[in-house]
C-alpha positions as CSV (number, residue, x, y, z in Angstrom):
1,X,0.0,0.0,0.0
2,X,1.8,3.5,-1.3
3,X,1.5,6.7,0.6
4,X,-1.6,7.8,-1.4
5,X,-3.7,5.3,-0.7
6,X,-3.0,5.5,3.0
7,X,-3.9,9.3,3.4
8,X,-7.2,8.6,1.5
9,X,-8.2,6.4,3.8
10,X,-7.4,8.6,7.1
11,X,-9.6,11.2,5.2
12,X,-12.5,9.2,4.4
13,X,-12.1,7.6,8.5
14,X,-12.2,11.1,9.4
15,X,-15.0,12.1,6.8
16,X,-16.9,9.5,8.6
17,X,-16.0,10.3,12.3
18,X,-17.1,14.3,11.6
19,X,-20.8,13.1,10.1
20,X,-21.5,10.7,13.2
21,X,-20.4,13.3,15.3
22,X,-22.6,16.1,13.6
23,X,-25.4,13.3,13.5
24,X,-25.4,12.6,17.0
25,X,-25.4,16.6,17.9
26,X,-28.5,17.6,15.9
27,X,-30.2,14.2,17.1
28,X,-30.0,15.2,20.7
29,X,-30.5,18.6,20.1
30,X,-34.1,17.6,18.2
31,X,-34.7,15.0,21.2
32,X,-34.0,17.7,23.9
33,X,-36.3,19.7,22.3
34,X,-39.0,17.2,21.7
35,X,-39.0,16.4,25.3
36,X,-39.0,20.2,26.2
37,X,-42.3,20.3,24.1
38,X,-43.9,17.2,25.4
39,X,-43.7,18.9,28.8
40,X,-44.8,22.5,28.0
41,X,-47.8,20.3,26.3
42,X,-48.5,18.1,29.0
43,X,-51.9,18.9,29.9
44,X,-51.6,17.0,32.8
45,X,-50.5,17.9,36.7
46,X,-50.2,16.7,40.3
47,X,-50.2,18.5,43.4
48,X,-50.0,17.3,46.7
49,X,-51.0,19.8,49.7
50,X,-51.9,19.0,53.4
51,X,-52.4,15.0,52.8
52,X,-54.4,16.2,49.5
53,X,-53.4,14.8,45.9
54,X,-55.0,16.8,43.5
55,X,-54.9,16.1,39.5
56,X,-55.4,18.8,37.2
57,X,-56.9,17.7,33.4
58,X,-58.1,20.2,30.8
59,X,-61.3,19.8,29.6
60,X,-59.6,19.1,26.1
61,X,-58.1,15.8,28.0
62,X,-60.8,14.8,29.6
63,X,-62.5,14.5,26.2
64,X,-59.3,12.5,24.6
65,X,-59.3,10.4,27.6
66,X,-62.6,9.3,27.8
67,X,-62.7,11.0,31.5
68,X,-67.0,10.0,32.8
69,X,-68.2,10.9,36.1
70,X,-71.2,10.0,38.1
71,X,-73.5,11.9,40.4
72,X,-74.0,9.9,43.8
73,X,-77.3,10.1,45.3
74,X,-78.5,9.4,48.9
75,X,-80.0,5.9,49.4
76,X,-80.8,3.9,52.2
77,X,-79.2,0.5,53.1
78,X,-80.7,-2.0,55.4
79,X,-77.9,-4.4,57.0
80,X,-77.6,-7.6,55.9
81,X,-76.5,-10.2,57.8
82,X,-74.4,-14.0,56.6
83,X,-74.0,-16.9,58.4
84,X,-73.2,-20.6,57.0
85,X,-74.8,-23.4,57.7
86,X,-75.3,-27.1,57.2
87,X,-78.2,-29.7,56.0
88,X,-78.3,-32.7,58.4
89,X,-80.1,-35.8,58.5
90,X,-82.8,-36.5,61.2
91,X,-82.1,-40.3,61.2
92,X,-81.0,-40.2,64.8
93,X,-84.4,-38.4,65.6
94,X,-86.5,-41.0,63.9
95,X,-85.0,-43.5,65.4
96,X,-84.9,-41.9,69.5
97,X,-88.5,-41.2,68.2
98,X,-89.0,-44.7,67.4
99,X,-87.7,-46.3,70.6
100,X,-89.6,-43.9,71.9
101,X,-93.0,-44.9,71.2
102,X,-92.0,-48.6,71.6
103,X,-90.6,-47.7,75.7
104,X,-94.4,-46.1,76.0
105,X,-95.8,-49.5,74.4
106,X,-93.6,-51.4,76.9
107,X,-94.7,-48.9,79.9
108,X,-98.7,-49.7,78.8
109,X,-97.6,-53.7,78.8
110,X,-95.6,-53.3,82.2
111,X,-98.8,-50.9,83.5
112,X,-101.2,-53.5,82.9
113,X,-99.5,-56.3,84.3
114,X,-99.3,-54.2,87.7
115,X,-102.3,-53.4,88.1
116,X,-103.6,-57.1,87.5
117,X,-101.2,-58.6,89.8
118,X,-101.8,-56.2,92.3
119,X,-105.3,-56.8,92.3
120,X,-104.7,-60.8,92.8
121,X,-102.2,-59.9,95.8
122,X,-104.6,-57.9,97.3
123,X,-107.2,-60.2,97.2
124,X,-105.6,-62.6,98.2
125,X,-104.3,-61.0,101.2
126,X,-107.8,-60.1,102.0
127,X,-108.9,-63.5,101.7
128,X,-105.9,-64.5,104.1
129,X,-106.9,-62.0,106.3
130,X,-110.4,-63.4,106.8
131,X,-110.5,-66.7,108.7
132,X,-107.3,-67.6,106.6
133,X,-109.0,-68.7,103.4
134,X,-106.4,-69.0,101.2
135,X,-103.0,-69.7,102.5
136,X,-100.1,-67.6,103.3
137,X,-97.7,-69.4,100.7
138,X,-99.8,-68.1,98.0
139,X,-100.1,-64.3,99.6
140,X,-96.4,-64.3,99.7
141,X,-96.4,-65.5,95.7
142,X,-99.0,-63.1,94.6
143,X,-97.2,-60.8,96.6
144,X,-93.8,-61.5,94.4
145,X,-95.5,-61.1,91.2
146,X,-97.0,-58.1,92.3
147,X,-93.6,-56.5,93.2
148,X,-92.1,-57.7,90.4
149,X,-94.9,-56.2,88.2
150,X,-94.1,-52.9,89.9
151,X,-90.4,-53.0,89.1
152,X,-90.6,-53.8,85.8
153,X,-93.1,-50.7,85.5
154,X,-90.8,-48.6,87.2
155,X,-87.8,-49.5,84.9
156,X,-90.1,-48.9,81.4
157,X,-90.4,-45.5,82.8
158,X,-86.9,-44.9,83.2
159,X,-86.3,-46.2,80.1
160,X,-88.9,-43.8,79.0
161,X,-87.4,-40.6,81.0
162,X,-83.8,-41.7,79.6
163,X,-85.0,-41.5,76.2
164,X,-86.7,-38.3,76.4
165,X,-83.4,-37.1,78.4
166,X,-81.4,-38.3,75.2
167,X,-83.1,-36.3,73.0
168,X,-83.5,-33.2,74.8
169,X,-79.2,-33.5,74.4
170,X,-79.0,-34.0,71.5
171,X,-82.2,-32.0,69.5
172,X,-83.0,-29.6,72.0
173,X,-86.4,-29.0,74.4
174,X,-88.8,-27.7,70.8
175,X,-87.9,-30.6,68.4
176,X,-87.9,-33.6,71.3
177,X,-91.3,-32.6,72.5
178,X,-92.4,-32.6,68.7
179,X,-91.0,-36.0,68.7
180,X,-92.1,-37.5,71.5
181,X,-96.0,-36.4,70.5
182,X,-98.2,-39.9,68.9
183,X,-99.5,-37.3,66.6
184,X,-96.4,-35.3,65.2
185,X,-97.1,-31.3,64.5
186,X,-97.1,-30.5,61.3
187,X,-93.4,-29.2,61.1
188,X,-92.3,-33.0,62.6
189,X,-94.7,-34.0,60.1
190,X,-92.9,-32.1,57.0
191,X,-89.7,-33.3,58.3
192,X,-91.0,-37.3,58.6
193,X,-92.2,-37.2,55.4
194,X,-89.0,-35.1,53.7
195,X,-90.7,-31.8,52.7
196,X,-89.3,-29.9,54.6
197,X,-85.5,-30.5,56.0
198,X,-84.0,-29.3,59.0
199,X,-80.6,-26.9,58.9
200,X,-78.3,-26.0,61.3
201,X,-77.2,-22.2,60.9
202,X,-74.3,-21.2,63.1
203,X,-74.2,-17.0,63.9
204,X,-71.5,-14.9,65.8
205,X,-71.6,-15.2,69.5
206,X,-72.6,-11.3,69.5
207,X,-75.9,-11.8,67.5
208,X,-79.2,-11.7,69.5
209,X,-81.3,-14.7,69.5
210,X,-83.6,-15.0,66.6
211,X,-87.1,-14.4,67.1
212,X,-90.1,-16.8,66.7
213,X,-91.2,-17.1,63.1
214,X,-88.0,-15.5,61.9
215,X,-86.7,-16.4,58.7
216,X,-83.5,-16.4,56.4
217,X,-82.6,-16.6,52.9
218,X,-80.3,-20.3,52.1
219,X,-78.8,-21.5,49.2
220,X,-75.8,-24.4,48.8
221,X,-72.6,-22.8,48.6
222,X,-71.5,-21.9,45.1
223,X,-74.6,-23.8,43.6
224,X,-76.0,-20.3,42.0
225,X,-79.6,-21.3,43.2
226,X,-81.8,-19.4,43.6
227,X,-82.5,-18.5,47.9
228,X,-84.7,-20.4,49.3
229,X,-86.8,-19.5,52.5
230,X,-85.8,-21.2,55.9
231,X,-87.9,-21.0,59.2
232,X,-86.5,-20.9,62.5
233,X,-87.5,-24.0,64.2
234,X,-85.5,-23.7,67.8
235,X,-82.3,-23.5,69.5
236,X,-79.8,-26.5,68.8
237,X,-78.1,-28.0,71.4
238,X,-75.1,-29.1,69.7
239,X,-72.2,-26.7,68.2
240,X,-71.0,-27.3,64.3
241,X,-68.2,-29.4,64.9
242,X,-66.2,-26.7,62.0
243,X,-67.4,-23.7,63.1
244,X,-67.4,-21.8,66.1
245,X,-70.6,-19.8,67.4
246,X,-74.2,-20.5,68.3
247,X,-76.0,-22.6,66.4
248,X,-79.9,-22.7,66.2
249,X,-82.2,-25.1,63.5
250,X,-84.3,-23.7,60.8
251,X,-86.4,-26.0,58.1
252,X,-86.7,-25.2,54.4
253,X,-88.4,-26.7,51.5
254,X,-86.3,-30.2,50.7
255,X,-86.7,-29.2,46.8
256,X,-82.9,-28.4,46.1
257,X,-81.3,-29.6,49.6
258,X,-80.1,-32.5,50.5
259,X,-78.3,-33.9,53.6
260,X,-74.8,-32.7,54.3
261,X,-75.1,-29.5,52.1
262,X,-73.2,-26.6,53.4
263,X,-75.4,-23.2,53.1
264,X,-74.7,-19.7,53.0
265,X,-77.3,-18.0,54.5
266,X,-78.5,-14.1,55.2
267,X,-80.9,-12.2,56.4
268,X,-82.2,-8.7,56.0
269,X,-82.0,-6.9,59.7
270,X,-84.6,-4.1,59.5
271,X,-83.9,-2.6,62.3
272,X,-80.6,-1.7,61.3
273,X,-81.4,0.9,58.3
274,X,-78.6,3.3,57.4
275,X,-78.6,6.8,55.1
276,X,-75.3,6.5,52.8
277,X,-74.6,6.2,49.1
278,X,-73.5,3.7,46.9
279,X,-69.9,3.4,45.1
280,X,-70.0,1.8,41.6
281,X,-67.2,-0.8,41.2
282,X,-66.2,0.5,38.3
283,X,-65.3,4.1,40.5
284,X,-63.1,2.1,42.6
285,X,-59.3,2.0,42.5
286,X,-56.7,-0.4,44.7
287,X,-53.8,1.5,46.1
288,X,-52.0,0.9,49.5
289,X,-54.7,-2.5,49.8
290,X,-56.9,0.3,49.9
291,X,-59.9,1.3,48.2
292,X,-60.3,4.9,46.6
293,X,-62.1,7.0,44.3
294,X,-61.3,10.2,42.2
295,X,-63.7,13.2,43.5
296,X,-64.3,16.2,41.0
297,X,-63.7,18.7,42.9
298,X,-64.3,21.7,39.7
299,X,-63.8,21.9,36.0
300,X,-60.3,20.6,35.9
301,X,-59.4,19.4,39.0
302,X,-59.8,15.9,41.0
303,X,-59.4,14.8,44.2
304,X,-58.2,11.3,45.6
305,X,-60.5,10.2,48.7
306,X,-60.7,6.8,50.3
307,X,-63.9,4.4,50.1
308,X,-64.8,1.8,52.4
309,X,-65.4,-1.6,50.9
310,X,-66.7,-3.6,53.8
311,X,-70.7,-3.6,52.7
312,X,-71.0,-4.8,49.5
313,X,-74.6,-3.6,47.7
314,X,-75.5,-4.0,44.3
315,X,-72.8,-3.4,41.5
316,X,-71.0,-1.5,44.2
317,X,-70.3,-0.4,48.3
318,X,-72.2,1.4,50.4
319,X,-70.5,4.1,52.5
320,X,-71.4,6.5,55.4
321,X,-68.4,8.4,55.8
322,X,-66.5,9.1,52.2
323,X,-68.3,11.2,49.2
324,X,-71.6,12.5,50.1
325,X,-74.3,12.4,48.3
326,X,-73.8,15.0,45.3
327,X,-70.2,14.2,44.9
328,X,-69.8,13.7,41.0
329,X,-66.7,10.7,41.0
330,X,-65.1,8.7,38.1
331,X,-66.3,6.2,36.6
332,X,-64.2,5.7,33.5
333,X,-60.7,6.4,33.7
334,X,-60.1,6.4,37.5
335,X,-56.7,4.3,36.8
336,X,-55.3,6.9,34.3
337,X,-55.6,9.2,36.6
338,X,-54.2,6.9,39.3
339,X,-51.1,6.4,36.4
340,X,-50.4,10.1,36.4
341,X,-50.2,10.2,40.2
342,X,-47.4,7.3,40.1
343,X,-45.1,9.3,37.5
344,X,-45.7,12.2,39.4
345,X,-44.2,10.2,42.6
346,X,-41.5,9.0,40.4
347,X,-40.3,11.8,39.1
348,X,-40.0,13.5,42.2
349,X,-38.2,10.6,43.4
350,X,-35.5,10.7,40.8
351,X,-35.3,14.7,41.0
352,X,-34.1,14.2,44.2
């Protein structure tokens, strides 16, 4: 390679070097200037004053962005309370009940044989008595049978008693005496003949105790079913062996229950009615685990606030405390806003 070639090559290397150079000047100065413009046009802001966020959009980007409130309005909202709750079979019922009525046949047997054999011994001893008509061997055997009678008498009853003990344990003091009746009621009688089934609903130790004739709304859990209408029957005796609180049995129509169904049950408590408003789901965004919502506060300006999304209602959550009635919050394009907030944060963050 001669001298000339060499130097055309060191000018055309240098050539090159000079246009990348130039090239990478007027690119940053175009993307400096691009970003410089981006910012004057941002038509977004975030301020954050005394525990306040506040977001700033034109009206022209509330347009673009598809920005919707809604109006809240006062509504009332009666307490509902939930409880779970179990389907169980009366088998052990029917068959206490049984024994039942066979210990009162065996009382009527032992009864009747008493009261025959002590008739004989005390006839005989009065015939013993006068002028010794009949002899004292068969006083003392009438006698015998007489007391034997009376024992066996005395140990139907108990068996009687014990059974009615057992299923005052186990059913409770309504149901047992239902059970123990020759003629069932006609709840015992819907439950004999499967119309009707009996539940046991388990509450909070706090609730009061439900009323006569009060009722709740059951289905099986996860089934989609429609709620069906349960009756409160009496007190159960017995705890839910995995759940803890009071437990109390109700009866429903047998239709879609069957026997070891798990139910989720509520109730409507009217005498706990409460003045709030309702928060549309779609208002609602998660920050912090937290629930909030964007308040307009004016023409431009919104304002985070928190929500409380313990009582579900509807499509949404009712609140007491939060936005009052009248409060106009977003509904579409909550998260944008809660976006802009989040770059606002970050920016700060890597300013300082």
């Amino acid at each position: 390679m001669n001298k000339k070639t060499t130097a055309v090559i060191i000018i055309q290397a240098c050539i090159i070097v000079v246009l990348l150079w130039l090239l990478v000047l007027f690119s940053k100065d175009e993307f400096e200037e691009l970003n410089r413009e981006e910012e004057i046009e941002s038509p977004m802001r975030v301020h954050t004053g005394n525990g306040v966020t506040t977001v700033t959009l034109t009206a022209e980007t509330q347009q673009q962005s598809d920005i919707q409130t809604t109006v809240l309005s006062q509504t009332k909202h009666t307490q509902t309370f939930k409880a779970l709750g179990t389907v169980i079979s009366i088998d052990s019922l029917i068959e206490l009940r049984t024994r039942y009525m066979a210990a009162l046949g065996d009382v009527a047997i032992a009864q009747a044989a008493f009261v025959n054999s002590q008739s004989d011994y005390q006839r005989l001893a009065q015939l013993n008595k006068d002028d010794r008509n009949i002899s004292d061997r068969m006083v003392i055997a009438a006698e015998a049978v007489y007391k034997a009678d009376q024992a066996k008498l005395a140990a139907a009853e108990t068996n009687v008693s014990n059974l009615k003990y057992t299923m005052r344990q186990q059913w409770g003091e309504v149901l047992s005496q239902q059970a123990t009746e020759r003629t069932p009621s006609e709840q015992m009688k819907q439950l004999l003949d499967y119309k009707h089934v009996l539940l046991r609903v388990t509450m909070p130790f706090e609730r009061p105790e439900p009323r006569p004739g009060e009722q709740l709304h059951v289905s099986p859990i996860g089934s989609g079913l429609t709620p069906i209408t349960a009756y409160f029957v009496a007190i159960s005796p017995q705890a839910d062996p995995t759940l803890q609180g009071k437990t109390y049995f109700y009866s429903a129509n047998s239709t879609n229950l069957r026997a070891g169904m798990r139910l989720s049950t509520q109730s409507l408590e009217t005498s706990s009615t409460a003045s709030g408003v309702v928060v549309p789901q779609n208002a609602i965004v998660w920050y912090g685990g937290k629930g909030w919502v964007y308040r307009k506060a004016d023409a431009e300006h919104f304002i985070r606030e928190p929500v409380s999304t313990e009582i579900e209602s509807g499509n949404g959550w009712f609140n007491q405390k939060g936005p009052a009635a009248g409060s106009a919050i977003v509904t579409n394009g909550a998260q944008l806003l809660l976006s802009e907030e989040f770059k606002y944060q970050i920016k700060n963050e890597n300013d300082d």
